[in-house]
C-alpha positions, 0 to 999 in steps of 0.5 A: 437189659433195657433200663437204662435211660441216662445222661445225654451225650452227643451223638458222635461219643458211642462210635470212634474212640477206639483209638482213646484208650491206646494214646491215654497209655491205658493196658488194653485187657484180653477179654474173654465173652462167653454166653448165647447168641441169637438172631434178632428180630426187632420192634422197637422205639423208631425201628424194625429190623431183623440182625444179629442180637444178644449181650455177647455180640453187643459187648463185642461190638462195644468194644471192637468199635469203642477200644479197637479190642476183638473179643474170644466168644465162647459160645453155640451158634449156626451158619445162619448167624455169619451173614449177620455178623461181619466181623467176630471171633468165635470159638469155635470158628466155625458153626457147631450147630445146625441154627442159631437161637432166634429172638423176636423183641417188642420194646414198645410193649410195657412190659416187653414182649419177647419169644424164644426160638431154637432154644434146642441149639443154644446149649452150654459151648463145649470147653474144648482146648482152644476155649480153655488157653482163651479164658486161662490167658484173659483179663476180663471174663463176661458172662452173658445168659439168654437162657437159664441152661448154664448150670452151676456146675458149668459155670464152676467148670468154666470158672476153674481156668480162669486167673484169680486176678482176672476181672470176672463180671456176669450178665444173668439175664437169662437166669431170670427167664423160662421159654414157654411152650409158644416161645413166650419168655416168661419170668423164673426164679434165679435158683441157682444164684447162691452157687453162681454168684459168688464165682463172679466180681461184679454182677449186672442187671436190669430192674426189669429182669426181677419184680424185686431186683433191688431187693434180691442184690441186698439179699445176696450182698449179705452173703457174699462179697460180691457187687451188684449193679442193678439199673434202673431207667430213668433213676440210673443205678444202684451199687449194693454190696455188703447190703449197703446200697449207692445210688448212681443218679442220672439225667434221662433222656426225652422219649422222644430222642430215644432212637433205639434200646436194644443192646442199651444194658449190654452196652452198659454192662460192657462199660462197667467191665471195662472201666473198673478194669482200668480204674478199679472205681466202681462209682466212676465206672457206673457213670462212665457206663451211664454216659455210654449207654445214653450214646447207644439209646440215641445210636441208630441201628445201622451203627451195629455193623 
């Protein structure tokens, strides 16, 4: 989710708080990342590198580095992934697949250009008992697709342990992409919508991920209480719910400043969950999340550790 070009912060404000949280007395929530993760190889504004990638471990970095909090991931990856990823809890602890999904990313390319690799290893995680007693005991469940291979009724059998009062937000990137023969990510119909978006409180997604982003939020707020945060670059976001939409403005950031998008929506998404936990104030968790996700635009890509 890239579009999310937003207020500027100083450099510092993306690393080091994670201390904030604890001495201003907030509860820090159990959080439960569940999702695909990948191999990056990345092209972007000022850098190329290759390193660990995708919404569920950019959340989990966000919160490890900015609350101090280690995140259960629940999720299919290969021994490839380990030497990219210093510190995380996997469930399982161990790979439970031969190789790890791998992505190769062009950001300076309008539109992006993105291809898909070991899709055949990137399947729905198994619900095994340890995964189940993560996501009975968790306050915050975030679900992060890559692919559009979780289908509803997974998604139901995950959501059917969860706790009526957990906070339960969803990334559905994936939703909106098919994997061509040549591994070209292509765009896709969000089919499975009216079945998977009412088990969520709070969905997150970028303009980018939909010609009619905006348009398909005030669709499916008419049918379910559901809120939409749909981000939208240099504009900020909008918050629809009952069809009713709130524009989140915001002041972009130069081209020139931007070091670095990749993992900026994640990080946005990130903060929206865990804002609205603490203050159940949609509006001021989205600019909460604005100011967090600038602070990634600016963050170079050896922050990542």
């Amino acid at each position: 989710m890239r579009a999310c070009n937003v207020n500027s912060p100083s450099r510092g404000s993306y690393m080091g708080r994670a201390q904030s949280a604890i001495l201003e007395g907030m509860q820090q929530p159990n959080i439960v990342l569940v999702g695909h993760v990948c191999i990056d190889t990345n092209t972007t504004e000022n850098a190329t590198y290759t390193a660990w990638g995708s919404s569920v471990l950019y959340v989990a970095q966000y919160y490890r580095a900015q609350y101090g909090i280690e995140p259960a991931i629940i999720t299919e990856y290969g021994p490839d992934l380990l030497p990219y990823v210093p510190h995380a809890h996997f469930l399982p602890a161990v790979p439970n697949r031969p190789e790890t999904l791998r992505y190769e990313n062009d950001t300076r390319s309008v539109p992006r250009i993105w291809r898909c690799h070991n899709t055949e290893f990137a399947g729905p995680p198994e619900l095994t008992p340890a995964a189940i007693e993560a996501i009975k005991a968790a306050d915050i469940i975030v679900v992060a697709t890559l692919l559009p291979n979780y289908s509803a009724a997974y998604i139901a059998q995950l959501m059917q342990h969860a706790r009526p009062d957990a906070l339960k937000l969803l990334c559905p990137q994936g939703y909106f992409r098919k994997i061509a023969a040549d591994g070209l990510v292509q765009q896709r119909e969000f089919t499975e919508a009216s079945t998977v978006l009412p088990l969520f409180d709070v969905v997150v997604y970028s303009e980018e991920d939909h010609a009619r982003a905006l348009a398909l939020a005030r669709t499916w707020s008419q049918k379910m209480s559901t809120q939409f945060i749909v981000t939208q670059g240099e504009k900020g976001a909008s918050i629809v719910a009952r069809n009713v939409v709130r524009a989140i403005p915001t002041t972009p950031l130069a081209p020139e400043q931007i070091v670095d998008s990749v993992g900026c929506g994640d990080t946005f998404a990130a903060t929206v969950a865990y804002q609205y936990f603490q203050n159940h104030d949609l509006v001021e968790a989205v600019q909460a999340a604005h100011r967090a996700a600038a602070a990634k635009l600016l963050a170079a890509p050896a922050a990542r550790s």
